[in-house]
C-alpha positions in Angstrom: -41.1 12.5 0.5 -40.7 8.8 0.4 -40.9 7.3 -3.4 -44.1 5.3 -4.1 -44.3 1.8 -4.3 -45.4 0.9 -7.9 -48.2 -1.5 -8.2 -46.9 -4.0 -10.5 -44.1 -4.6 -8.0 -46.6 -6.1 -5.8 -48.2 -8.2 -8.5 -44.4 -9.5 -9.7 -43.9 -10.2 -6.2 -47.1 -12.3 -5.9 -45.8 -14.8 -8.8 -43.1 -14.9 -7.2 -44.4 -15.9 -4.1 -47.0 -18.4 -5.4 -43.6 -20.2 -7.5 -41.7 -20.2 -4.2 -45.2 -21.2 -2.6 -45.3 -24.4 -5.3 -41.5 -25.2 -4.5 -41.9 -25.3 -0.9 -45.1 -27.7 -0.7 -43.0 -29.8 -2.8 -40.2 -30.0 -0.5 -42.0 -31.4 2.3 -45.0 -33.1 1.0 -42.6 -36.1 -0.7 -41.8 -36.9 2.9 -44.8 -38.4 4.2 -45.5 -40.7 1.3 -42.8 -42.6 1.3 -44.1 -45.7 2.3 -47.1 -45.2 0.0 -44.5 -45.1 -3.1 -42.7 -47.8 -2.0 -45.9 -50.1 -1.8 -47.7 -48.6 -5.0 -44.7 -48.7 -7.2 -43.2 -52.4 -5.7 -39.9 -50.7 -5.1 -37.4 -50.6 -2.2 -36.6 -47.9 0.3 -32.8 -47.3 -1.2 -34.0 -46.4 -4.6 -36.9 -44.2 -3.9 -34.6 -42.0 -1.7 -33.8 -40.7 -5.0 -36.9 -39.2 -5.1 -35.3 -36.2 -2.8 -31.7 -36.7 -4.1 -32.3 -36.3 -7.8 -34.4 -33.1 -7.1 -31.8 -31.6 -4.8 -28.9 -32.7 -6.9 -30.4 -31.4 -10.2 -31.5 -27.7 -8.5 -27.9 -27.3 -6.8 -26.1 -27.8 -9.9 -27.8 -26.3 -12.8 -28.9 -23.2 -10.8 -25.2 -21.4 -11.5 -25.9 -22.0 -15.2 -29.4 -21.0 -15.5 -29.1 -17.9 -13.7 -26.3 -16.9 -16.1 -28.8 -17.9 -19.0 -31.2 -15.6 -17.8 -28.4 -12.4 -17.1 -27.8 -13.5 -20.8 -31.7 -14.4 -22.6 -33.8 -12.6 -20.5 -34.7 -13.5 -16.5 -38.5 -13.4 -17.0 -37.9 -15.8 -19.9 -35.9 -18.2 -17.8 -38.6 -18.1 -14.5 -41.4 -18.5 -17.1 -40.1 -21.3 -18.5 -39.0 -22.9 -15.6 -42.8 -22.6 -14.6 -43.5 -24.7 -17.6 -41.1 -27.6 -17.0 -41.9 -27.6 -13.2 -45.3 -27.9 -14.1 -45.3 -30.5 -16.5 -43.1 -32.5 -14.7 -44.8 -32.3 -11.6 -47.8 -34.2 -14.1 -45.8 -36.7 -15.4 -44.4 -37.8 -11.8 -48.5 -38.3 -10.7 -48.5 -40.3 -13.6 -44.8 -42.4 -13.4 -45.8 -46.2 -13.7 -42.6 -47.1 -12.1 -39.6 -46.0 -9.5 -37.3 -45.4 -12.1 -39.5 -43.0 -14.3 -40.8 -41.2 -10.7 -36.5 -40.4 -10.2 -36.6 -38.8 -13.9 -39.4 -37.2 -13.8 -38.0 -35.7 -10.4 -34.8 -34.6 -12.2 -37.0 -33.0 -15.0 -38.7 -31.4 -12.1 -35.5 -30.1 -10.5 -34.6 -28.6 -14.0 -37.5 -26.5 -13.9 -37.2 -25.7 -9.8 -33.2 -24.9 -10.7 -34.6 -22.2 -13.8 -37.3 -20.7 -10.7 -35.0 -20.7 -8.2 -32.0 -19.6 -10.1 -34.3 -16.0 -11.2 -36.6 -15.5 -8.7 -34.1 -13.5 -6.5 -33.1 -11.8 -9.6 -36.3 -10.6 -10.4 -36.9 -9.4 -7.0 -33.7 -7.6 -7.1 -34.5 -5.9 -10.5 -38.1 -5.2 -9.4 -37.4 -3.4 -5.6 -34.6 -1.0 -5.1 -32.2 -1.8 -2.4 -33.9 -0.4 0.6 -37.0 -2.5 0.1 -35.3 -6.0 -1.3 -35.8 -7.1 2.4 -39.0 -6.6 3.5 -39.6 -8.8 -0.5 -37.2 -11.3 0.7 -38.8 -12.1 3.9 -42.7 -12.4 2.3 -40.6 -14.8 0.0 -39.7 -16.3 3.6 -43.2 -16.1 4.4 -44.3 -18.1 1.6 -41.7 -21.3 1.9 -42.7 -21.7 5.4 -46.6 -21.2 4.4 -45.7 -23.7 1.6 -43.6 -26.1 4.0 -47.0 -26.2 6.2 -49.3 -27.0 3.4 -46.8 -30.1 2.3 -47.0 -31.4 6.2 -50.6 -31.0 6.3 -51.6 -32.0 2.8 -49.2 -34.8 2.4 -50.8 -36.5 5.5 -54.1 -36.1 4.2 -53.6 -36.9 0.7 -51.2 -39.7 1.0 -54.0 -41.2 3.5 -57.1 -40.6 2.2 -56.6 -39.9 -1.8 -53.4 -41.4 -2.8 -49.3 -40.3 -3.4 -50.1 -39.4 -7.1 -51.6 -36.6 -6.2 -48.3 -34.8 -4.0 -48.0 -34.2 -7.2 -50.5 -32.7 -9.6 -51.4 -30.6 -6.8 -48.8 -28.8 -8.6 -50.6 -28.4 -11.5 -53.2 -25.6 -10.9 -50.6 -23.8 -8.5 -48.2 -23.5 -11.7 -51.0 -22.9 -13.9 -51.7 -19.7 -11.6 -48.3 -18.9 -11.7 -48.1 -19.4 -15.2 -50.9 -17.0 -16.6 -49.5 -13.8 -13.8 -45.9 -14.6 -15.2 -46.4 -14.4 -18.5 -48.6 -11.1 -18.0 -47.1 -9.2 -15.2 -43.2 -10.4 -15.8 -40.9 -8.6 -18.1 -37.5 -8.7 -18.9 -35.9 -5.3 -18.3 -32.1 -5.6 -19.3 -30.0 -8.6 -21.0 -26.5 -8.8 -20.2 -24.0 -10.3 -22.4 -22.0 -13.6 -21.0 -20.7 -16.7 -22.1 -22.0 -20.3 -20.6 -19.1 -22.3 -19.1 -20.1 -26.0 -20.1 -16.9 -27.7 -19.0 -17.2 -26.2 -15.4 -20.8 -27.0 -15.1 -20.1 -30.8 -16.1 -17.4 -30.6 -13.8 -19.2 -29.5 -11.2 -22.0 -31.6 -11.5 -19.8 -34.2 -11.4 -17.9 -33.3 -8.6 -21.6 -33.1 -6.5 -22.5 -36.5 -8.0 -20.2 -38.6 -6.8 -20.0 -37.1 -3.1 -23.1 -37.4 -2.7 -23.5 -40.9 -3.8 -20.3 -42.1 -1.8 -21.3 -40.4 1.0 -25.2 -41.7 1.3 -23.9 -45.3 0.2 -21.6 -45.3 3.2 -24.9 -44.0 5.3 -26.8 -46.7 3.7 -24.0 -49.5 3.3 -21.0 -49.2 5.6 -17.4 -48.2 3.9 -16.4 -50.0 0.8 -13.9 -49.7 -1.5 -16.9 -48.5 -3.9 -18.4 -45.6 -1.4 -14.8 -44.4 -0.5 -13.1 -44.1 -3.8 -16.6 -42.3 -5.4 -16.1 -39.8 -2.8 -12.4 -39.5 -3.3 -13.3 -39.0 -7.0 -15.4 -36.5 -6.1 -13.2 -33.9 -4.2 -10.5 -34.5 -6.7 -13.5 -33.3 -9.4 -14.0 -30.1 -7.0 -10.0 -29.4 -6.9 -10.2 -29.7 -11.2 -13.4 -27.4 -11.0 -11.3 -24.5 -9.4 -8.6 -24.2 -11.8 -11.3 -24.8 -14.9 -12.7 -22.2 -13.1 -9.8 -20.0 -12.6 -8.9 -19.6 -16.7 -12.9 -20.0 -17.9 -13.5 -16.4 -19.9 -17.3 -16.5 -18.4 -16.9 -18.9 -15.0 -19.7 -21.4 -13.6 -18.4 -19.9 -10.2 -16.9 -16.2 -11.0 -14.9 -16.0 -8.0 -14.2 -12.4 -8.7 -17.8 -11.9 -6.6 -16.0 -13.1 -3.4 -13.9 -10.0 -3.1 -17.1 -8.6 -1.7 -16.8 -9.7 1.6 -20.5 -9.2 2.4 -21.6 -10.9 -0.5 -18.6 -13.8 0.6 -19.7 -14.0 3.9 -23.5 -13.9 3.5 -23.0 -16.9 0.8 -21.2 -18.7 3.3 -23.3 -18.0 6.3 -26.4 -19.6 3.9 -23.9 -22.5 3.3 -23.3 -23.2 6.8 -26.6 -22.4 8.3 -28.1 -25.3 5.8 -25.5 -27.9 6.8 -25.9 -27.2 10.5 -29.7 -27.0 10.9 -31.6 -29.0 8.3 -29.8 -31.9 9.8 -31.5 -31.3 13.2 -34.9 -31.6 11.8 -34.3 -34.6 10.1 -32.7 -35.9 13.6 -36.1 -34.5 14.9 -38.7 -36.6 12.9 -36.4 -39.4 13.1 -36.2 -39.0 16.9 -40.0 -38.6 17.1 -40.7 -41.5 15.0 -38.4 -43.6 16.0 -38.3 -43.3 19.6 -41.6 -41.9 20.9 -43.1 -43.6 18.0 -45.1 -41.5 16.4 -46.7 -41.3 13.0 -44.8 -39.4 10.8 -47.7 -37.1 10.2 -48.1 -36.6 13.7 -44.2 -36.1 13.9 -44.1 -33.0 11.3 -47.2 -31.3 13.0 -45.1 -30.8 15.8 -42.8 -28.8 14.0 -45.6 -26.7 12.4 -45.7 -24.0 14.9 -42.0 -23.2 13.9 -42.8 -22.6 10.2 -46.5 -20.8 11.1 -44.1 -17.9 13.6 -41.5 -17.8 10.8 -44.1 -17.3 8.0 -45.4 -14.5 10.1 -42.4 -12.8 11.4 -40.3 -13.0 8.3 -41.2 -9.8 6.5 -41.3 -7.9 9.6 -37.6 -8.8 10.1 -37.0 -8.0 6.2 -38.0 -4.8 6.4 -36.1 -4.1 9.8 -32.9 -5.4 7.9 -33.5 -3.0 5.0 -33.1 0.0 7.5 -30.4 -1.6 9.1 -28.3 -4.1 6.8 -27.8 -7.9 7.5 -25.2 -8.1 10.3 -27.2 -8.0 12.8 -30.3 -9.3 12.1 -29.0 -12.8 10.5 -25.9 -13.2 13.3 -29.5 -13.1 15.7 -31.2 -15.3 13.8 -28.5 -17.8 14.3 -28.0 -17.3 17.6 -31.3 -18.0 18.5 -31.4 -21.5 16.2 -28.5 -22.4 18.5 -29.9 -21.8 21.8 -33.3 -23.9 20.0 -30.4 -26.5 19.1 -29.3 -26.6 22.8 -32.9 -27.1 24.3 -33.1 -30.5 22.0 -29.9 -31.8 23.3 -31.6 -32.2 26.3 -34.2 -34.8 24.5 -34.8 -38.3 26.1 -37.0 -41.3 26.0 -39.6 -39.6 27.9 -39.4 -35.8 27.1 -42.6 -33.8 26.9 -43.4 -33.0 23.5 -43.9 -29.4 23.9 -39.8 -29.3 24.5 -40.4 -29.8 20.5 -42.9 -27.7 20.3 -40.6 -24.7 22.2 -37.5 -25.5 20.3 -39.4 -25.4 16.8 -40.8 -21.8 17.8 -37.2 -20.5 18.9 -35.8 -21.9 15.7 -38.6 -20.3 13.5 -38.1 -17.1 15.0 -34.2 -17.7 14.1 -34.7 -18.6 10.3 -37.4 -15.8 10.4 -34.5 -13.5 11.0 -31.3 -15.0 9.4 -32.9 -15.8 5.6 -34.8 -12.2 4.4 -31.3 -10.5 5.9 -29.0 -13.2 4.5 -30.8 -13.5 0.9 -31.1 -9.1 0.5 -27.7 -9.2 1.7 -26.9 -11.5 -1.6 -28.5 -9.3 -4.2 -27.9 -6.0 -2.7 -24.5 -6.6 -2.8 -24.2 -8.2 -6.1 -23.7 -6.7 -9.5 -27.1 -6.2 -11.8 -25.3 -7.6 -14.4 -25.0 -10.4 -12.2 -27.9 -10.5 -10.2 -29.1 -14.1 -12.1 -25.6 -15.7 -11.2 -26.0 -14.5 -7.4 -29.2 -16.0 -7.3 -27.6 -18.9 -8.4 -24.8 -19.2 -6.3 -27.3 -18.7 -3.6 -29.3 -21.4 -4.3 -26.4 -23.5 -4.8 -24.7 -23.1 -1.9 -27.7 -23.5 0.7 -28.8 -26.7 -1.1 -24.8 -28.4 -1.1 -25.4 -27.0 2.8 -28.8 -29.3 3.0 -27.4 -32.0 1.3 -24.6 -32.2 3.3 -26.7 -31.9 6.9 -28.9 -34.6 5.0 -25.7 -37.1 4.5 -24.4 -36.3 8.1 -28.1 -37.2 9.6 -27.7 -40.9 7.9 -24.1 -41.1 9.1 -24.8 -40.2 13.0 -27.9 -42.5 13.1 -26.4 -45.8 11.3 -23.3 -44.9 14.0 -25.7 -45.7 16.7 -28.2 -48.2 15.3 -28.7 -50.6 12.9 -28.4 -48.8 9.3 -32.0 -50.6 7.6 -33.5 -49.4 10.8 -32.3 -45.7 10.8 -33.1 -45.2 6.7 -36.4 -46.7 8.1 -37.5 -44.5 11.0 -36.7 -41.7 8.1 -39.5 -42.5 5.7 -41.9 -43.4 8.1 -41.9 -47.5 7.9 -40.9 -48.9 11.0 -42.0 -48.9 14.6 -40.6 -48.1 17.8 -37.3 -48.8 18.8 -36.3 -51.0 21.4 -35.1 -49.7 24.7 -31.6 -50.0 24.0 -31.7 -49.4 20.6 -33.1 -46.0 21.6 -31.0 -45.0 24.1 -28.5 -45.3 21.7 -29.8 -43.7 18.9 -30.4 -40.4 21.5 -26.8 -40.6 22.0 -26.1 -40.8 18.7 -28.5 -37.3 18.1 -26.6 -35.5 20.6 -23.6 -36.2 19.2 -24.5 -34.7 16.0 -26.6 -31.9 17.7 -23.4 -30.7 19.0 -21.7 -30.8 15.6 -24.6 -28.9 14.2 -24.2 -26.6 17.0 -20.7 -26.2 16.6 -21.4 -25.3 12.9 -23.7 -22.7 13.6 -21.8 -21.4 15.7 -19.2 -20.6 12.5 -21.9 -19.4 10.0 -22.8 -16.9 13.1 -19.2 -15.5 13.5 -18.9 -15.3 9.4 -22.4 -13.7 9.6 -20.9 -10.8 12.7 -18.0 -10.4 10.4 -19.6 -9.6 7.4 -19.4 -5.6 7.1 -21.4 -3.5 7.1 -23.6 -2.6 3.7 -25.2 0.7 1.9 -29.3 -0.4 1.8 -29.6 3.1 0.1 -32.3 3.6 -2.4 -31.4 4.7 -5.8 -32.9 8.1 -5.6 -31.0 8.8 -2.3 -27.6 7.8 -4.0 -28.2 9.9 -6.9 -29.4 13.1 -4.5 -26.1 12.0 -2.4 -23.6 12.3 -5.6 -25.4 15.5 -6.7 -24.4 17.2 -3.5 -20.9 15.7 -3.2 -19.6 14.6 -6.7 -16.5 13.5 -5.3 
């Protein structure tokens, strides 16, 4: 007899899914008013970029820390109050008078996404045993790419039509929703005890800081002795972070977990798979914007029909990687994001948009497949105890993996064109290039399409090589061991 499916583990998944829903609009819907901030706010296109950096910088960092927290305190006290801060936050940036109180409001924001983010996975994991954790991962799927569709859609319209302040409190009821089931529905089952490693997170933080400033002032600026010796810094801060790391009693990073090798390879497949695919739908918009000159509205629509197939697909594929593990099911996911890679490659001055169109449904169908296997694969191979810190490390390691595909994007395109007119084909405020200036920017894109491509290409062999895992439920383990104690 299979084992029912308790009904508050649908409702605890539904939170779930309307904070990952709240996350995701907000990942996409900053995009499109760029140009709208920039005006409103009398502010310059370098320090409203900030806008995305602070958010993704803040989220990659203190994820680690607050998943420990809530292994430690409590997980449903952690995601609860992350809804809290995200929420607020998400107020006070409708309300920032000026660039530099939007970029700390963001960071606030980020706090609050890191403490979601950082539990979310956790509470999944505690909520569905191991031979259902996929099919909850890929509705979590379902609901980013629903949520990545609503930003395109809703940014355009409110950005046009209402104003940029408003990206922004639409927040506000969503986390207000989430809010009210959380605090209702959400319980803490088991606390763990654990110590917070302070130095290593400073360190660490750190560390990201000043690579990523180095490394998007050299996108933005050329190389200078500034840009270089930040980034130089930087690694030298990761190299001090691994030995802090090595003697800490309760570790940022523990890298104990790596021993797994599914749990090592499936956090390094979700590194690699960010740095070698975000960076081809920035190249994308940019592409479409800048060269065929669309709107950026117009732009992102044409990458909707990716997300709407992915939304649809992924808990399909979650469920079919709960019956048979990750391996397969992510390494196929990949594969098809590279062959969608290779179809844009071919890209020119004149292409038929539904090249796009093709290439964003191939891709969907890849993510639709690699992130419910990948992100089960995670949890069901992590430690309870630990099961905040693997959502951490998660999160952490496919954000450094955007980050660094959104750095790379700003490197390629001021390589081939002039570097004011690549940051501004990627907010939205310039027209169409030139002739020449195209033709070299399309050179430019394959150049980095092949990188991307040749990174995929890695994350798919780590992702073949992974092992293969035990998606056993509980009650079948404990049935097993009575028949064979040994």
């Amino acid at each position: 007899m299979p084992d029912k499916k308790p009904i508050h583990e649908d409702i605890v998944l539904i939170v779930i899914l309307v904070a990952v829903l709240m996350a995701a609009i907000d990942s996409t819907i900053v995009l499109l008013a760029f140009p709208a901030i920039v005006s409103s706010l009398h502010s310059n296109l370098a320090t409203i970029i900030w806008v995305i950096l602070v958010y993704m910088l803040v989220s990659a960092v203190a994820t680690t820390q607050f998943g420990k927290v809530g292994d430690i305190y409590g997980r449903a006290r952690v995601f609860i109050i992350g809804l809290v801060i995200f929420t607020i936050a998400s107020f006070l940036c409708g309300i920032a008078p000026t660039d530099v109180l939007l970029i700390i409001f963001r960071a606030v924001q980020g706090l609050g996404g890191a403490m979601i983010a950082a539990t979310s996975g956790a509470i999944i994991a505690d909520t569905f045993e191991k031979h259902r954790i996929g099919r909850a991962f890929g509705f979590t799927a379902m609901a980013y790419n629903v949520g990545a569709i609503l930003g395109i859609v809703l940014g355009g319209i409110i950005t046009t039509f209402i104003g940029w302040q408003y990206i922004f409190f639409i927040n506000v009821p969503i986390g207000i929703i989430a809010l009210v089931l959380g605090v209702k529905y959400i319980s803490d089952k088991q606390k763990f005890a654990a110590k917070l490693d302070i130095s290593g997170m400073i360190a660490l933080a750190a560390a990201i800081s000043l690579i990523l400033y180095g490394g998007i002032g050299y996108a933005s600026t050329g190389a200078s002795a500034l840009n270089t010796s930040t980034v130089v810094i930087g690694i030298l801060l990761l190299a001090a972070f691994y030995f802090i790391e090595k003697r800490a009693e309760s570790p940022t990073i523990p890298f104990d977990m790596f021993e797994n090798k599914v749990f090592k390879n499936s956090i390094l497949a979700a590194l690699l798979q960010g740095l070698g695919f975000l960076g081809v739908v920035f190249m994308l918009i940019m592409y479409l914007q800048g060269v065929r000159g669309f709107t950026p509205f117009y732009a992102s629509l044409l990458l909707v029909p990716g997300y709407v197939v992915s939304g649809i697909l992924a808990p399909y594929m979650g469920r079919i990687s709960d019956k048979y593990g990750a391996r397969i099911m992510a390494t196929m996911g990949i594969s098809l994001q590279v062959i969608g890679v290779i179809a844009y490659f071919f890209l020119n001055q004149s292409s038929s948009v539904y090249v796009v169109i093709l290439g964003s449904l191939i891709t969907g169908i890849g993510g639709a497949m690699f992130w419910p296997a990948n992100s089960s694969a995670i949890m069901a191979n992590a430690d309870q105890r630990r099961f905040g810190i693997a959502s951490g490390l998660s999160r952490l390691f496919s954000t450094l993996g955007m980050m660094g595909s959104f750095i790379v994007v700003f490197v390629v395109a001021a390589s081939s064109i002039p570097r004011s007119e690549a940051f501004q084909i990627f907010v939205g405020t310039s027209v169409k290039l030139s002739g020449s200036i195209s033709s070299a920017f399309i050179a430019g894109m394959r150049i980095s399409f092949v990188a991307m491509i040749a990174i995929l290409l890695i994350a798919g062999i780590i992702s073949l090589t992974r092992g293969k895992e035990n998606r056993a439920s509980h009650a079948m383990q404990t049935q097993q061991h009575a028949k064979d104690p040994t």
